[in-house]
mmCIF file of the N, C-alpha and C atoms, coordinates in Angstrom:
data_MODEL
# 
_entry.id   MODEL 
# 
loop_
_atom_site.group_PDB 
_atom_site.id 
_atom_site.type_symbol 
_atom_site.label_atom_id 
_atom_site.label_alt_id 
_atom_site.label_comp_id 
_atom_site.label_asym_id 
_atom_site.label_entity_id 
_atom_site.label_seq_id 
_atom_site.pdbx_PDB_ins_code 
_atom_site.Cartn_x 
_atom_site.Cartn_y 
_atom_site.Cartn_z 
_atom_site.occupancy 
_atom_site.B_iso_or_equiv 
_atom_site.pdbx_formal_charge 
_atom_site.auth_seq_id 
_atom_site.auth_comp_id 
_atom_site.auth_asym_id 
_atom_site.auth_atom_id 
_atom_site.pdbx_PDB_model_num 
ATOM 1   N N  . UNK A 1 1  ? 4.934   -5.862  6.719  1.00 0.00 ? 1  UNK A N  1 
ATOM 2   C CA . UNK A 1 1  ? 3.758   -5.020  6.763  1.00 0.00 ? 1  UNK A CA 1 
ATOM 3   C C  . UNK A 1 1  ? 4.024   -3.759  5.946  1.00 0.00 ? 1  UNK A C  1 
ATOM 4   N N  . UNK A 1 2  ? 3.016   -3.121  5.243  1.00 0.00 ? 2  UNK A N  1 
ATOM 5   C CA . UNK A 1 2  ? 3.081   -2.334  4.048  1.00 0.00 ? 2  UNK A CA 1 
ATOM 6   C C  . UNK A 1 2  ? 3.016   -1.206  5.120  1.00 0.00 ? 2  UNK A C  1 
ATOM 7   N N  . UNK A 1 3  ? 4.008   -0.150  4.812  1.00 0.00 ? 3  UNK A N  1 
ATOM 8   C CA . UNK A 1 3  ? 4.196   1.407   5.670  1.00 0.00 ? 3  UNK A CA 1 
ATOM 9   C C  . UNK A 1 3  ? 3.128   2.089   5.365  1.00 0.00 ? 3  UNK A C  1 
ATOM 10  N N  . UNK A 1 4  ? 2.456   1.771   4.403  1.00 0.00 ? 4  UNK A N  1 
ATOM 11  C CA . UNK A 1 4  ? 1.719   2.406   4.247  1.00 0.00 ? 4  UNK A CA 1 
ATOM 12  C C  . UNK A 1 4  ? 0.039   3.044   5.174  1.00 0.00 ? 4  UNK A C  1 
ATOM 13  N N  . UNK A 1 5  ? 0.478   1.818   6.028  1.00 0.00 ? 5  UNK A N  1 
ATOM 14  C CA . UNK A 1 5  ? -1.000  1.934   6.932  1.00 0.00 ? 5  UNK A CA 1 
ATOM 15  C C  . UNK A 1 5  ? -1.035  3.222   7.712  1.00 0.00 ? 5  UNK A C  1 
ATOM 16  N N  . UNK A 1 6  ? 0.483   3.819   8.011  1.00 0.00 ? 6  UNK A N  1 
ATOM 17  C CA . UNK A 1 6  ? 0.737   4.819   8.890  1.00 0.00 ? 6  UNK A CA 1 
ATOM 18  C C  . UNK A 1 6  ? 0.901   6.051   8.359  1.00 0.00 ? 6  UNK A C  1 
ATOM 19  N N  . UNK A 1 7  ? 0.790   6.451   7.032  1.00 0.00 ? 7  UNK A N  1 
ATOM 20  C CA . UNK A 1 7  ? 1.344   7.440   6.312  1.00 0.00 ? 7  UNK A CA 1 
ATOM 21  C C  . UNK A 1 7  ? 0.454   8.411   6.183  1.00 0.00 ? 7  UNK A C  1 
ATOM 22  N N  . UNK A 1 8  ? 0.476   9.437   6.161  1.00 0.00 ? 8  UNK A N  1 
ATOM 23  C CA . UNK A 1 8  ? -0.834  10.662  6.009  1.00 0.00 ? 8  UNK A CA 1 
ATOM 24  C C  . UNK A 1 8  ? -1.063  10.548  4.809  1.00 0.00 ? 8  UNK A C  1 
ATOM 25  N N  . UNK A 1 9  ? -0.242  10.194  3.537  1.00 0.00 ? 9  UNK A N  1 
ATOM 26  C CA . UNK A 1 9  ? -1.100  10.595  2.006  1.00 0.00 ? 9  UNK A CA 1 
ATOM 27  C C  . UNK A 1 9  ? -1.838  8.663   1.803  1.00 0.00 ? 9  UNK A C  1 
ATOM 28  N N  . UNK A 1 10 ? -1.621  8.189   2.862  1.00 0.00 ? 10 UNK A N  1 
ATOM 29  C CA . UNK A 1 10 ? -2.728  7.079   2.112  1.00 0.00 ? 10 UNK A CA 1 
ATOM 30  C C  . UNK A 1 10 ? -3.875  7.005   1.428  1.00 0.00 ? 10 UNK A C  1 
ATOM 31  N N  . UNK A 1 11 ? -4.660  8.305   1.913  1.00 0.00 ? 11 UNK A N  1 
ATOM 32  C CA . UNK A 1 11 ? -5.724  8.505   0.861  1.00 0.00 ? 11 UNK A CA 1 
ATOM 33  C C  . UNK A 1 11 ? -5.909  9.150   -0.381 1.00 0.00 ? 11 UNK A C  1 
ATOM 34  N N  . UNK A 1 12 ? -4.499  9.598   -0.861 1.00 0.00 ? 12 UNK A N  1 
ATOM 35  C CA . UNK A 1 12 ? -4.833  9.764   -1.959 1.00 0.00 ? 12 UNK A CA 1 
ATOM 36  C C  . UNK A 1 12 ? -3.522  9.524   -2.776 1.00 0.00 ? 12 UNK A C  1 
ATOM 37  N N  . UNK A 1 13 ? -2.931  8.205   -2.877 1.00 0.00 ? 13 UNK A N  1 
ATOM 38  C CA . UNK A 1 13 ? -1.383  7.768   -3.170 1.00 0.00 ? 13 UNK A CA 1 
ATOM 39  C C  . UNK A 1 13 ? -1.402  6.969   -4.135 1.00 0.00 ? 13 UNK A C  1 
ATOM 40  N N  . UNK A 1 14 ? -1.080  7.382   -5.194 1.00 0.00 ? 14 UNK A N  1 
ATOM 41  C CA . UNK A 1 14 ? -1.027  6.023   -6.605 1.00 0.00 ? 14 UNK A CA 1 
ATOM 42  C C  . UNK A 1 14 ? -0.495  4.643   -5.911 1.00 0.00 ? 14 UNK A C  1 
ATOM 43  N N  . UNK A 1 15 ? 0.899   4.731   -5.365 1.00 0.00 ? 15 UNK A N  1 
ATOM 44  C CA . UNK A 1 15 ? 1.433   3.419   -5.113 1.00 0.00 ? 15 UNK A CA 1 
ATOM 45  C C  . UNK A 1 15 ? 0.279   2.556   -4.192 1.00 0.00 ? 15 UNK A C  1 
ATOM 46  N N  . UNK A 1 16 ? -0.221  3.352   -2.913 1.00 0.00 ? 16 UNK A N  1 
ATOM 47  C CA . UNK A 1 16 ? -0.861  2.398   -2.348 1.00 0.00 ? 16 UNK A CA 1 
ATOM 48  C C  . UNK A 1 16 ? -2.210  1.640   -3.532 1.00 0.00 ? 16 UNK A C  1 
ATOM 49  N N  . UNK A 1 17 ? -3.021  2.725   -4.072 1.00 0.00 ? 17 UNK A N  1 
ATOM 50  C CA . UNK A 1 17 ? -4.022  2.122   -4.642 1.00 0.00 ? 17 UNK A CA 1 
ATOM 51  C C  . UNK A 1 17 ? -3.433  1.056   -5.405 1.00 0.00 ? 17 UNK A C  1 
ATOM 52  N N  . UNK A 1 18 ? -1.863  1.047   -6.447 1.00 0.00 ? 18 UNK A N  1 
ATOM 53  C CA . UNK A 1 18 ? -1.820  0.115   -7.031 1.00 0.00 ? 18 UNK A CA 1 
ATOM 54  C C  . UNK A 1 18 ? -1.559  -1.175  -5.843 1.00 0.00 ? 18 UNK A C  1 
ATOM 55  N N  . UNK A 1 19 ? -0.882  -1.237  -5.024 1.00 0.00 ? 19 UNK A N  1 
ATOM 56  C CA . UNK A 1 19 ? -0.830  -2.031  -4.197 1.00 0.00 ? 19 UNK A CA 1 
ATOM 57  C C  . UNK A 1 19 ? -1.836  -3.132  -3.438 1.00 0.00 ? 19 UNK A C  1 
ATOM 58  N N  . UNK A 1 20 ? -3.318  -2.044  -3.519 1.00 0.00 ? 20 UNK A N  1 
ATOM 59  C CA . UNK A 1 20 ? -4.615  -2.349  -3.041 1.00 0.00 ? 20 UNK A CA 1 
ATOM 60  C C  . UNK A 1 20 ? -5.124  -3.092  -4.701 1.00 0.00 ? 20 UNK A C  1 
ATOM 61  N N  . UNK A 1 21 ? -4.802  -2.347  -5.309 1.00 0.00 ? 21 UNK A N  1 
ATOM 62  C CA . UNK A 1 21 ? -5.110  -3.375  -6.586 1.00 0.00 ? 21 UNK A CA 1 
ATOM 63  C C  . UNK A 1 21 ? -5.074  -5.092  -6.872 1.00 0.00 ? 21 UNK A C  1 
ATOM 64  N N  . UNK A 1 22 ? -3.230  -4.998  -6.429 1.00 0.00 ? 22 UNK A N  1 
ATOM 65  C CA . UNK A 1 22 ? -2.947  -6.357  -6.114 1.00 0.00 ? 22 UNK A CA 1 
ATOM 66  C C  . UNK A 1 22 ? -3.366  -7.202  -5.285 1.00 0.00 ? 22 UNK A C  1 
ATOM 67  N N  . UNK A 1 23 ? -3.538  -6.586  -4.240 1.00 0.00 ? 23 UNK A N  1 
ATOM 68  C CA . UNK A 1 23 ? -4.595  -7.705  -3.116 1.00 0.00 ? 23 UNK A CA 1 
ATOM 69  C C  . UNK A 1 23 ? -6.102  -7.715  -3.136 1.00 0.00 ? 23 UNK A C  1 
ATOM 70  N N  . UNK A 1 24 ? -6.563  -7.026  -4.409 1.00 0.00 ? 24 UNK A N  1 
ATOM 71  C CA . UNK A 1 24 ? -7.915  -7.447  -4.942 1.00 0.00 ? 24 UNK A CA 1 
ATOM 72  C C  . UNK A 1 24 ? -8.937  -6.476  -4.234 1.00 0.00 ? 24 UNK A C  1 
ATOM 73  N N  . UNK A 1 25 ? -8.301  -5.807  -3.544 1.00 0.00 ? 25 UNK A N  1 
ATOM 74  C CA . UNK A 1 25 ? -9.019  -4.856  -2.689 1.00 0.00 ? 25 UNK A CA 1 
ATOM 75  C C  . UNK A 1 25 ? -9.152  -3.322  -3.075 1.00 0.00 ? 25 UNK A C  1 
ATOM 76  N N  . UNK A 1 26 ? -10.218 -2.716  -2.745 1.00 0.00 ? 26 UNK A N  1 
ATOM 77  C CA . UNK A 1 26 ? -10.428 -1.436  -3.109 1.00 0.00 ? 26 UNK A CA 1 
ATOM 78  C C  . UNK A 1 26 ? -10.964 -0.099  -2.211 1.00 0.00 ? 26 UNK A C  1 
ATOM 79  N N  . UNK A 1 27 ? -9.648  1.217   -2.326 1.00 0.00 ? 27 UNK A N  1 
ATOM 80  C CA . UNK A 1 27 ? -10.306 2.152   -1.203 1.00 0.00 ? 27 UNK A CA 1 
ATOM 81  C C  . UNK A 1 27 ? -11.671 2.858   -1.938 1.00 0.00 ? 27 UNK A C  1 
ATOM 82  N N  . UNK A 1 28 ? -12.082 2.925   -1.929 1.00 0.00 ? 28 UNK A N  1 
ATOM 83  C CA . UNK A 1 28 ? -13.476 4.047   -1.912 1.00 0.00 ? 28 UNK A CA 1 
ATOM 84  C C  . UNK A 1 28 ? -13.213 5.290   -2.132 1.00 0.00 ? 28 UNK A C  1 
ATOM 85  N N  . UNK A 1 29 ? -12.043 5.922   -1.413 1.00 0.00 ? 29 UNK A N  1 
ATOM 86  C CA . UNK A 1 29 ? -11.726 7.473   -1.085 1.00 0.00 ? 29 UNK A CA 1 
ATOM 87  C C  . UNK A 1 29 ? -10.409 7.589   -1.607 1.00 0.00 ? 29 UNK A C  1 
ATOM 88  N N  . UNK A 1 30 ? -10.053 6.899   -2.462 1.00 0.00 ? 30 UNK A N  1 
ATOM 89  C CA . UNK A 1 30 ? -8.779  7.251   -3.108 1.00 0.00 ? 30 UNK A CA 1 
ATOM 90  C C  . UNK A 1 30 ? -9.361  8.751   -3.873 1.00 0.00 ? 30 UNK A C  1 
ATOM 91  N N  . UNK A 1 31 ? -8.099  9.651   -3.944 1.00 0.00 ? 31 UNK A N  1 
ATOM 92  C CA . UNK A 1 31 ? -8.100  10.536  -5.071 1.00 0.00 ? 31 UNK A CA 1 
ATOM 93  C C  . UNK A 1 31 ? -6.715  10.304  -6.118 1.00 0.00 ? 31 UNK A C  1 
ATOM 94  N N  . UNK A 1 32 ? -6.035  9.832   -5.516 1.00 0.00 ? 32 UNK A N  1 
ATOM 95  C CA . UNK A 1 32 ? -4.767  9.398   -6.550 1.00 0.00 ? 32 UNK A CA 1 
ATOM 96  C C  . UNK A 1 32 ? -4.240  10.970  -7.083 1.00 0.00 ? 32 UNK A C  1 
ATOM 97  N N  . UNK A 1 33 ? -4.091  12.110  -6.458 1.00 0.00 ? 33 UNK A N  1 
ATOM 98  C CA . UNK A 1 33 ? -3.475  13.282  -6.928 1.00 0.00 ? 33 UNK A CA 1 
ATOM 99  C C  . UNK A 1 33 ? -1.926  13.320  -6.187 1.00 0.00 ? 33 UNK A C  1 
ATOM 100 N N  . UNK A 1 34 ? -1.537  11.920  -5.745 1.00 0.00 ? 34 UNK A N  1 
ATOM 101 C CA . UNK A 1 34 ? -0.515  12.087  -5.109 1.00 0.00 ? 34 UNK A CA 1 
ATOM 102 C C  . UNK A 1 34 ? 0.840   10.775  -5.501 1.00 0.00 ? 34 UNK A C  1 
ATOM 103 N N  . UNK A 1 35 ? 1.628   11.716  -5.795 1.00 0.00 ? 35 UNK A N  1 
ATOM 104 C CA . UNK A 1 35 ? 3.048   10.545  -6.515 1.00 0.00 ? 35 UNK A CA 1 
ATOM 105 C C  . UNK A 1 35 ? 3.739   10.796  -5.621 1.00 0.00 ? 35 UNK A C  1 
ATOM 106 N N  . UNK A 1 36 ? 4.418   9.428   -4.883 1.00 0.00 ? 36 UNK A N  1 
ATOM 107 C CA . UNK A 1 36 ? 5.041   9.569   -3.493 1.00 0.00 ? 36 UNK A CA 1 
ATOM 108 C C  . UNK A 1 36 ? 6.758   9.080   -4.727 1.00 0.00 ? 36 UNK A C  1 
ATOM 109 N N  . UNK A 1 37 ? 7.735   9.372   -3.846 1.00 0.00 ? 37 UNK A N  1 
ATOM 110 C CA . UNK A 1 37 ? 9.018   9.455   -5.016 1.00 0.00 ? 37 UNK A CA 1 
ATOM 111 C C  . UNK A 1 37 ? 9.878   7.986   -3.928 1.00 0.00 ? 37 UNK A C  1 
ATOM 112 N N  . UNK A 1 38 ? 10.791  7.766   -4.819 1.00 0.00 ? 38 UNK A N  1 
ATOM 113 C CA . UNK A 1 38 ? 11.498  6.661   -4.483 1.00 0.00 ? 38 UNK A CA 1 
ATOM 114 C C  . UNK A 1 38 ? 10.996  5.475   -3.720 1.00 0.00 ? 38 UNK A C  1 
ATOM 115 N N  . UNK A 1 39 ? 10.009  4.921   -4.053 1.00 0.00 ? 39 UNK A N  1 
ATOM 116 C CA . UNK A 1 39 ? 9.171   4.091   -3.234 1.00 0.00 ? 39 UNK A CA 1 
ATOM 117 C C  . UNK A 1 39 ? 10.099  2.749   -3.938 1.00 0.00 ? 39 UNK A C  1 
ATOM 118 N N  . UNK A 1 40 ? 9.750   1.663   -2.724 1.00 0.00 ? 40 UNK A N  1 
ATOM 119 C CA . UNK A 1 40 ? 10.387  0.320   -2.355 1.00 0.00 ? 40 UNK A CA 1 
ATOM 120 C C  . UNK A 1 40 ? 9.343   -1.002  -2.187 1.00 0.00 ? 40 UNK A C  1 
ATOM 121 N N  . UNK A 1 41 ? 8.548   -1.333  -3.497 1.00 0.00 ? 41 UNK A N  1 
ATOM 122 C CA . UNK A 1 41 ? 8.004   -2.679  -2.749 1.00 0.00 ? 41 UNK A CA 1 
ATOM 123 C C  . UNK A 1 41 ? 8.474   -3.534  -2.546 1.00 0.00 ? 41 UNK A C  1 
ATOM 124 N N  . UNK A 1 42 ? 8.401   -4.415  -1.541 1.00 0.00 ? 42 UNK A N  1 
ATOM 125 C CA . UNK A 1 42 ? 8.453   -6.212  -1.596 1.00 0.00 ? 42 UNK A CA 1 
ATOM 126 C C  . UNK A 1 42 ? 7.250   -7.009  -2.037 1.00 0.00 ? 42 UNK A C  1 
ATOM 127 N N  . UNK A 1 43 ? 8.000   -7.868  -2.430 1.00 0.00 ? 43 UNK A N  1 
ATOM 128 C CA . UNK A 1 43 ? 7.017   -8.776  -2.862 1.00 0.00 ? 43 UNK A CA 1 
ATOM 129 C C  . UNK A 1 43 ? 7.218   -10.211 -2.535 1.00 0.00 ? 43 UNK A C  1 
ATOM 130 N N  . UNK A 1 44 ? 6.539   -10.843 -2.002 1.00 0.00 ? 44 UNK A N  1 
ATOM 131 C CA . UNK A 1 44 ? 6.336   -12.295 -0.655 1.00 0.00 ? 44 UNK A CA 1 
ATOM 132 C C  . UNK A 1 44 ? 5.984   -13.126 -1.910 1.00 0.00 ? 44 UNK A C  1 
ATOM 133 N N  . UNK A 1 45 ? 6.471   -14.120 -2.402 1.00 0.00 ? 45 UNK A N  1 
ATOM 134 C CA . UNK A 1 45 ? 5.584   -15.409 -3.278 1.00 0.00 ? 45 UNK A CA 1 
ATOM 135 C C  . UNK A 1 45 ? 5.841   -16.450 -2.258 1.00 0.00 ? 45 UNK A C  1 
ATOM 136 N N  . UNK A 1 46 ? 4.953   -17.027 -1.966 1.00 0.00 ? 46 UNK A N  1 
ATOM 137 C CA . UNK A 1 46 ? 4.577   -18.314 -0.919 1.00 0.00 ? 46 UNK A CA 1 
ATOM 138 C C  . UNK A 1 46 ? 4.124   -19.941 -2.534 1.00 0.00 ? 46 UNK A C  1 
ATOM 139 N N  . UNK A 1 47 ? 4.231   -20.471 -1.968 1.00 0.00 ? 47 UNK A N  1 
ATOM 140 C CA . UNK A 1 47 ? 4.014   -21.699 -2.763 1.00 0.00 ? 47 UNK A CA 1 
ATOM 141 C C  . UNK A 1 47 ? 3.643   -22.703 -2.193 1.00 0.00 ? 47 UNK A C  1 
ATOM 142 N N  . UNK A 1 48 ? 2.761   -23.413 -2.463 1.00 0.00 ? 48 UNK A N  1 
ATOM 143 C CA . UNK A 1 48 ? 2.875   -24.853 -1.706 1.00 0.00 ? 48 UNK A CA 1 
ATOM 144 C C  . UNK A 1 48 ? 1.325   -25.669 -3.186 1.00 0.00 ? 48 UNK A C  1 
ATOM 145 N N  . UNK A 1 49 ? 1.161   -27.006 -2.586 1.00 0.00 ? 49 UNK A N  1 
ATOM 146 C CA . UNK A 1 49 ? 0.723   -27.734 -3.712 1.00 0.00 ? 49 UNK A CA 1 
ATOM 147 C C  . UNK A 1 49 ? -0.722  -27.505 -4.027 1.00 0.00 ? 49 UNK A C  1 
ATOM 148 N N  . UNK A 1 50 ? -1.355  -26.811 -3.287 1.00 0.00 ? 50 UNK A N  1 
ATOM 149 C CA . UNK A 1 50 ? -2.796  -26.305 -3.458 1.00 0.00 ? 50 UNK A CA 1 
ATOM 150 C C  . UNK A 1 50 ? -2.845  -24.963 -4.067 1.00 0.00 ? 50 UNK A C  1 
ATOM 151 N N  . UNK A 1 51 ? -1.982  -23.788 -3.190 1.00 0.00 ? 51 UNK A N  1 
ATOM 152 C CA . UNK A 1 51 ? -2.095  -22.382 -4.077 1.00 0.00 ? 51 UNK A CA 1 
ATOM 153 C C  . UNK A 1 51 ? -0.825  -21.939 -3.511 1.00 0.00 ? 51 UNK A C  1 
ATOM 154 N N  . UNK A 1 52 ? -0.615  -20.627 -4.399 1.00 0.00 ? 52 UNK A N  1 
ATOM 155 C CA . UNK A 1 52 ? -0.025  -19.889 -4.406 1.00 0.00 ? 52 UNK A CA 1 
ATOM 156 C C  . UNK A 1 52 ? -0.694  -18.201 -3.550 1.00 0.00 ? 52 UNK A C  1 
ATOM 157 N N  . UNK A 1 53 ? 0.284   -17.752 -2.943 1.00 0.00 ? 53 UNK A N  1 
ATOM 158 C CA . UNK A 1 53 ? -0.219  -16.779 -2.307 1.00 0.00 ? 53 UNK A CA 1 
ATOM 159 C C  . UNK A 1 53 ? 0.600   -15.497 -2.828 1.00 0.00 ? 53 UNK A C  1 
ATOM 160 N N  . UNK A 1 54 ? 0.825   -14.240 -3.426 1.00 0.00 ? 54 UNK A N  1 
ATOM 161 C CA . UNK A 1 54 ? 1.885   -13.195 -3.047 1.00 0.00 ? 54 UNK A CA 1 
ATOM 162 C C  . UNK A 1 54 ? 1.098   -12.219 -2.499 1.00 0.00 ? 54 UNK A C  1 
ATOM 163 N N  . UNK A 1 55 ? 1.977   -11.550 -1.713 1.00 0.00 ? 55 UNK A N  1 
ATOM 164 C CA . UNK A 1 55 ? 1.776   -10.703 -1.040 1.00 0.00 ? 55 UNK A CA 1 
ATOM 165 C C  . UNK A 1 55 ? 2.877   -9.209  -1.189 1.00 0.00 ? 55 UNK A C  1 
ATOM 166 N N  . UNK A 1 56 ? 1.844   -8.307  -1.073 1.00 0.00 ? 56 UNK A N  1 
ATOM 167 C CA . UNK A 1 56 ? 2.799   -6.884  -1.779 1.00 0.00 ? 56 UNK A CA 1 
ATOM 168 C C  . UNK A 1 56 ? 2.763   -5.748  -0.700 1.00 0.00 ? 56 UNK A C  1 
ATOM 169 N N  . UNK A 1 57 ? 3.920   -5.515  -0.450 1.00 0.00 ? 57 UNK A N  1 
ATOM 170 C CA . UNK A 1 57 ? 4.136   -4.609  1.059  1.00 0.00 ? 57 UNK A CA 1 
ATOM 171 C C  . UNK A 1 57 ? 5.023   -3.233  0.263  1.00 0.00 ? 57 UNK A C  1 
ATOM 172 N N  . UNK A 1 58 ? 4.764   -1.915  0.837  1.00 0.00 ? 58 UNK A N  1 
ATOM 173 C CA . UNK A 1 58 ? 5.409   -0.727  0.729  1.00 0.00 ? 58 UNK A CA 1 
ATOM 174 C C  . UNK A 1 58 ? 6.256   -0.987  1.716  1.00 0.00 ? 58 UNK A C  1 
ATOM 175 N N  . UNK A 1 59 ? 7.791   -0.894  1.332  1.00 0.00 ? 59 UNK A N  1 
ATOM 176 C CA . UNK A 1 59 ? 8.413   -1.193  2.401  1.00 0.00 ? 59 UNK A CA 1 
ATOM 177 C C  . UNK A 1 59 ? 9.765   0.384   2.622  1.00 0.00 ? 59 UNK A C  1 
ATOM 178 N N  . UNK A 1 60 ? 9.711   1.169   1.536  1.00 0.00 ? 60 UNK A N  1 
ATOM 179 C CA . UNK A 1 60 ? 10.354  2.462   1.960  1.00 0.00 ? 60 UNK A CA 1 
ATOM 180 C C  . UNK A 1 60 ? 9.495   3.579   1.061  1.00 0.00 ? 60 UNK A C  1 
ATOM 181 N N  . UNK A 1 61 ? 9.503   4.867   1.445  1.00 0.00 ? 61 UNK A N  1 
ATOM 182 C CA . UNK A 1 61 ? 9.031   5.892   0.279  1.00 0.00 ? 61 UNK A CA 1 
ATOM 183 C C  . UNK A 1 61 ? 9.739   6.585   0.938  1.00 0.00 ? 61 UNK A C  1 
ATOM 184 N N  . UNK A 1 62 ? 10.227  7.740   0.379  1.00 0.00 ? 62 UNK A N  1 
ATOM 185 C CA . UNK A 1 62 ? 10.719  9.062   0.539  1.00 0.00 ? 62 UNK A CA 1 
ATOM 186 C C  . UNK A 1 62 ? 9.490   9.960   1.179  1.00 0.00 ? 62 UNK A C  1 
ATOM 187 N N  . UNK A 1 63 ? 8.539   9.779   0.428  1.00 0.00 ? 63 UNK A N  1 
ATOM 188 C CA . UNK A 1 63 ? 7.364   10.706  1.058  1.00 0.00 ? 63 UNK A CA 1 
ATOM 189 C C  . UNK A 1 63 ? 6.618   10.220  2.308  1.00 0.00 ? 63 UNK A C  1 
ATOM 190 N N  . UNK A 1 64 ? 6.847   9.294   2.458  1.00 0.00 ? 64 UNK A N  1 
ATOM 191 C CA . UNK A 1 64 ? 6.635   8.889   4.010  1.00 0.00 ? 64 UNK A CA 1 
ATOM 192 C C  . UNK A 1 64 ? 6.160   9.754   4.666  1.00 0.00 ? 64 UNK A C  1 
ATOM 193 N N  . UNK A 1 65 ? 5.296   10.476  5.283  1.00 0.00 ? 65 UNK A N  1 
ATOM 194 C CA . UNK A 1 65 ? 5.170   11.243  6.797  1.00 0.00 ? 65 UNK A CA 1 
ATOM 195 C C  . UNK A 1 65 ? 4.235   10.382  7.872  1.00 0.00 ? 65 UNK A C  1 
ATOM 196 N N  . UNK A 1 66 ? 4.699   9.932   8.774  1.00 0.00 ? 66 UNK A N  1 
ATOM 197 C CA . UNK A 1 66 ? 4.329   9.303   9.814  1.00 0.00 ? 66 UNK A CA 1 
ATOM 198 C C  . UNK A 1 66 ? 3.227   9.376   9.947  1.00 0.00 ? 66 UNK A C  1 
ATOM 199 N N  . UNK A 1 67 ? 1.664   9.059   10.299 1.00 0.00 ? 67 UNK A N  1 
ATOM 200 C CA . UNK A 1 67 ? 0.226   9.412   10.738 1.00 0.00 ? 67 UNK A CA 1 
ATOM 201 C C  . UNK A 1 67 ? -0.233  8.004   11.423 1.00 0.00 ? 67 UNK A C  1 
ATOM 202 N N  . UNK A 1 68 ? -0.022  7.769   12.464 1.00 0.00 ? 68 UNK A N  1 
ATOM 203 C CA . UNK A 1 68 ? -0.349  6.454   13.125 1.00 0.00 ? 68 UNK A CA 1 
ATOM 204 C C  . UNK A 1 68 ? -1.757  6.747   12.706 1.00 0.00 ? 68 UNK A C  1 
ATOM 205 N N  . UNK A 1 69 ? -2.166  5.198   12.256 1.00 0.00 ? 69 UNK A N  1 
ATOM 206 C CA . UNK A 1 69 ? -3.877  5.165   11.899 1.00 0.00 ? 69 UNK A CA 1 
ATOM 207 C C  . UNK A 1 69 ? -4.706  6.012   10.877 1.00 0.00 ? 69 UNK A C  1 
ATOM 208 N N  . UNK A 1 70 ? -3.970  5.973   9.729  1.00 0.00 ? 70 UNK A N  1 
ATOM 209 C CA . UNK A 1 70 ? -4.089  7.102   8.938  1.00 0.00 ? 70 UNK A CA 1 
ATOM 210 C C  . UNK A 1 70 ? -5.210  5.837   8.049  1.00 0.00 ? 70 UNK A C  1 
ATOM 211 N N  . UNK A 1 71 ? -4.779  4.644   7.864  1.00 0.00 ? 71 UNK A N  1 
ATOM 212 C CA . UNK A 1 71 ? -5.326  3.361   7.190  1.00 0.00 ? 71 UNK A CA 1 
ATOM 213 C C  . UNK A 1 71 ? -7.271  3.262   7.380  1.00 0.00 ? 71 UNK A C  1 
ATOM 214 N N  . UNK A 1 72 ? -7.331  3.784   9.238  1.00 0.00 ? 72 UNK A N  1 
ATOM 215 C CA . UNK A 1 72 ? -8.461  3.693   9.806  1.00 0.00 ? 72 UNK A CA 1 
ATOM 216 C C  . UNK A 1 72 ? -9.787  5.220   9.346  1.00 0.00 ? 72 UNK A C  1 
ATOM 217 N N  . UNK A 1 73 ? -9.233  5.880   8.642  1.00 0.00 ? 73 UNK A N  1 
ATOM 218 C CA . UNK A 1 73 ? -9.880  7.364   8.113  1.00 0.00 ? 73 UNK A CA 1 
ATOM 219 C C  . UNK A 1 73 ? -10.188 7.121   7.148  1.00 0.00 ? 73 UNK A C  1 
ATOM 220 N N  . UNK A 1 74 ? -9.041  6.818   6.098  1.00 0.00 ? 74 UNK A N  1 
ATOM 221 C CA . UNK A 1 74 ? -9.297  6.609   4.245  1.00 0.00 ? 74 UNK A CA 1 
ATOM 222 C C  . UNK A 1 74 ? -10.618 5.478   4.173  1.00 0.00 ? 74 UNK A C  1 
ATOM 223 N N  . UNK A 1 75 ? -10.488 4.548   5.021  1.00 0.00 ? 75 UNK A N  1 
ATOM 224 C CA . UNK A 1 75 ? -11.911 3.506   4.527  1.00 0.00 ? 75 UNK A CA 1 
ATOM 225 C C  . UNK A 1 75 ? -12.749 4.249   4.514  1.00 0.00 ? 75 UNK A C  1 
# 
């Protein structure tokens, strides 16, 4: 799960928007005035004979600050 759901700058964080990019999805309330430093994605590739799935998770940042439900405001 991407850290990002909990973080206070989710709404306005380059990495997440690019992240939201990748899963085809888009915030509304991004401002993107914010570069979080030493960030860590993973990246999930699933396979099987019909499709392919990846999946892209924030899995460390330095700028991190904790905000349980911070995910539930930015929409």
């Amino acid at each position: 799960m991407c850290i990002c759901v909990n973080c206070r700058h989710i709404d306005k964080c380059q990495v997440y928007k690019f992240i939201e990019e990748q899963h085809k999805t888009k915030n509304k309330k991004i401002n993107l005035d914010f570069i979080p430093i030493n960030t860590l994605i993973q990246i999930n590739v699933s396979l099987n004979m019909n499709s392919n799935f990846i999946d892209w998770d924030l899995k460390e940042c330095l700028s991190f600050v904790e905000k349980p439900g911070s995910w539930i405001i930015s929409t």
